[in-house]
Backbone as ProteinMPNN parsed JSONL, in Angstrom:
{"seq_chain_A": "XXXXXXXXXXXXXXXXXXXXXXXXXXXXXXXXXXXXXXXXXXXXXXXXXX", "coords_chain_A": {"N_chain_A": [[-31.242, -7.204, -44.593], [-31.649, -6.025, -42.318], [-31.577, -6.24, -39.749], [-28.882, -6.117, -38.861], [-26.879, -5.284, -36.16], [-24.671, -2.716, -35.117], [-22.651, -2.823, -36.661], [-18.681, -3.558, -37.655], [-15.826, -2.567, -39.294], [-12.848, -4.638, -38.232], [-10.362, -5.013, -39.907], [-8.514, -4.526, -42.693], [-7.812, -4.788, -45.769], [-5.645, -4.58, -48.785], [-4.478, -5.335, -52.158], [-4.537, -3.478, -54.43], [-6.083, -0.852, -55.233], [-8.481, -1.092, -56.202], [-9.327, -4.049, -55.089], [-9.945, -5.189, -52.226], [-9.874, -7.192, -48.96], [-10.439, -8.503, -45.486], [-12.056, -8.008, -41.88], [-14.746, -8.247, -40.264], [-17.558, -6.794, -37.946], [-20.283, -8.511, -37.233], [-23.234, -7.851, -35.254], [-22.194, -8.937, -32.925], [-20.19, -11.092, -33.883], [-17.139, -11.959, -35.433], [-16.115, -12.012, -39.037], [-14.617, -13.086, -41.666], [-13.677, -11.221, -44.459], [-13.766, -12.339, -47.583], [-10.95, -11.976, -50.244], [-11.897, -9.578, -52.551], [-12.779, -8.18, -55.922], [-13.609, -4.524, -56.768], [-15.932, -3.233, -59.185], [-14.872, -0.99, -61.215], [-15.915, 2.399, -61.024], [-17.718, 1.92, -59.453], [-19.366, 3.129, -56.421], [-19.632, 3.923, -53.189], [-22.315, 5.338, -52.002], [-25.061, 4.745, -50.815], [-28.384, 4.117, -52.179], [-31.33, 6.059, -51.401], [-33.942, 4.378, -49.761], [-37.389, 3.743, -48.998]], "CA_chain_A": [[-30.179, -7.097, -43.628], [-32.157, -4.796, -41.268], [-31.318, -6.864, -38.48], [-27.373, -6.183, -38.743], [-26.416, -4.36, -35.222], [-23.3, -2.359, -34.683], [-21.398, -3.195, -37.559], [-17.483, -2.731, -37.321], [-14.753, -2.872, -39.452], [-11.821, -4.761, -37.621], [-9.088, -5.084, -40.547], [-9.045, -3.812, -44.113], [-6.605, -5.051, -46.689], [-5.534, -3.943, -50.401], [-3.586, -5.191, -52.395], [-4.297, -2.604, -55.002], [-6.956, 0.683, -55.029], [-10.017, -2.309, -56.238], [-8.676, -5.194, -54.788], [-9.716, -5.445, -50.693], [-10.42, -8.024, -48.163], [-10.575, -7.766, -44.351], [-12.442, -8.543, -41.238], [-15.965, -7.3, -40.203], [-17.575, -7.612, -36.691], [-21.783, -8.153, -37.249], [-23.888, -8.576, -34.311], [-21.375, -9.609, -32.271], [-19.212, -11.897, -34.548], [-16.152, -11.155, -36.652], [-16.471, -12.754, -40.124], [-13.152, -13.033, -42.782], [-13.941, -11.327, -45.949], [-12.57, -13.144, -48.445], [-10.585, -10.78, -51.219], [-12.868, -9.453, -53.977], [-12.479, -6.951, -56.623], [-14.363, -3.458, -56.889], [-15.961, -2.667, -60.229], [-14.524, 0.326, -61.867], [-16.802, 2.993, -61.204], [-18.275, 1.989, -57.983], [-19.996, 3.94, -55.339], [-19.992, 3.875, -51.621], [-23.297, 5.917, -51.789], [-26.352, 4.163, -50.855], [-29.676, 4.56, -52.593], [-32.131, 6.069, -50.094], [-35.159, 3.501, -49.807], [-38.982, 4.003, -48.104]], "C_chain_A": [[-30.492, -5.988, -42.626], [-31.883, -4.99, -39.84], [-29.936, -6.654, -37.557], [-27.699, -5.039, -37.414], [-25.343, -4.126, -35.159], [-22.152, -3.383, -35.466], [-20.063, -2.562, -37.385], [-16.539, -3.184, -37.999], [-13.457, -3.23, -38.904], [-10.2, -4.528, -38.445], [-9.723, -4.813, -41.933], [-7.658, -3.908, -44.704], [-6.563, -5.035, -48.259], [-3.985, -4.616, -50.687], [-3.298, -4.17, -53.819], [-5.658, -1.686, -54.722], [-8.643, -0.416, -55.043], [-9.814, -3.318, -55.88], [-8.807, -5.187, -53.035], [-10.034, -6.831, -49.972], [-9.91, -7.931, -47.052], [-11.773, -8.697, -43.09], [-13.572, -7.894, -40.704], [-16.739, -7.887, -38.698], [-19.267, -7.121, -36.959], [-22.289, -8.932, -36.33], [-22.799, -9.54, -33.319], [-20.044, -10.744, -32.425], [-18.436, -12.009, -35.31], [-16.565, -12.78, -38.052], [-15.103, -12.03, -40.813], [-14.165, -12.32, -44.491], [-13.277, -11.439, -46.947], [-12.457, -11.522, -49.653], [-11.877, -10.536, -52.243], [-12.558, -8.024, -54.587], [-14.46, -6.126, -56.676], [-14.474, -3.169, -58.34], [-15.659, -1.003, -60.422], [-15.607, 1.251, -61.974], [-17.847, 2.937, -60.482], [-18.828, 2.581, -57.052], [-20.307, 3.408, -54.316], [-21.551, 4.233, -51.381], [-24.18, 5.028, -52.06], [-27.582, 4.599, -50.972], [-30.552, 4.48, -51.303], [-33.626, 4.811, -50.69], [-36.067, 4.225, -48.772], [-39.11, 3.25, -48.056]], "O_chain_A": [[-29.658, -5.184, -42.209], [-31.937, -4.14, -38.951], [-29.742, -6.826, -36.354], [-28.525, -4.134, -37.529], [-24.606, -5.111, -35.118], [-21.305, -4.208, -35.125], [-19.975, -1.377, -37.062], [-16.111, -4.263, -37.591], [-12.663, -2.29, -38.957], [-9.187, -4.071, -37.916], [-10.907, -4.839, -42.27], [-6.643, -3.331, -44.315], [-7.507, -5.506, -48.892], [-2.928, -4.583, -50.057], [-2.163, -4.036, -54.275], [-6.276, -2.066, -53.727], [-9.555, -0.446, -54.216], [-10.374, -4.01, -56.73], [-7.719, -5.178, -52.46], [-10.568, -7.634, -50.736], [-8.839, -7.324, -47.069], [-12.234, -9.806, -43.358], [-13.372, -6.681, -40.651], [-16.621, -9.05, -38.313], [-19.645, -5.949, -36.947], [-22.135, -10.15, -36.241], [-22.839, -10.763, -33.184], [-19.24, -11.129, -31.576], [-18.99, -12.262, -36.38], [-17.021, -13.919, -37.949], [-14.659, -10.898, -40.62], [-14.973, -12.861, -45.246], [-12.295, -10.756, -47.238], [-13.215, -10.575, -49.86], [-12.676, -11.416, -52.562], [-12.2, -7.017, -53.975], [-15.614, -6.554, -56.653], [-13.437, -2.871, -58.932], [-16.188, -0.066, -59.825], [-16.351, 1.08, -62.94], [-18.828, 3.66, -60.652], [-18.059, 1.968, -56.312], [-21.137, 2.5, -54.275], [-22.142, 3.493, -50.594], [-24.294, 4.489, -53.161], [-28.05, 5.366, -50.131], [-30.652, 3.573, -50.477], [-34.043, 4.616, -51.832], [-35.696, 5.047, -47.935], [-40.127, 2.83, -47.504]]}, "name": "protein", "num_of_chains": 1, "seq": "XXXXXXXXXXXXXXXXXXXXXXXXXXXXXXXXXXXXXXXXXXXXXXXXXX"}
């Protein structure tokens, strides 16, 4: 996914703390993300790669 330009969160919805779905704008085109749950214990932090 190296290709993705100017990613942008448009909408962001919960219906509890692990529980989101929302709207995302890649490369120019919004996309629906359907609901999905967050495993318990999760991390935002992305492993650096070379």
């Amino acid at each position: 996914m190296n290709s993705v330009l100017n990613p942008k969160i448009t909408m962001l919805t919960t219906r509890s703390s692990n529980h989101i779905a929302g709207r995302v704008v890649l490369n120019g085109r919004e996309w629906v993300v359907e609901p999905f749950e967050i495993a318990k214990g999760a991390s935002l932090v992305r492993e650096k790669t070379s």
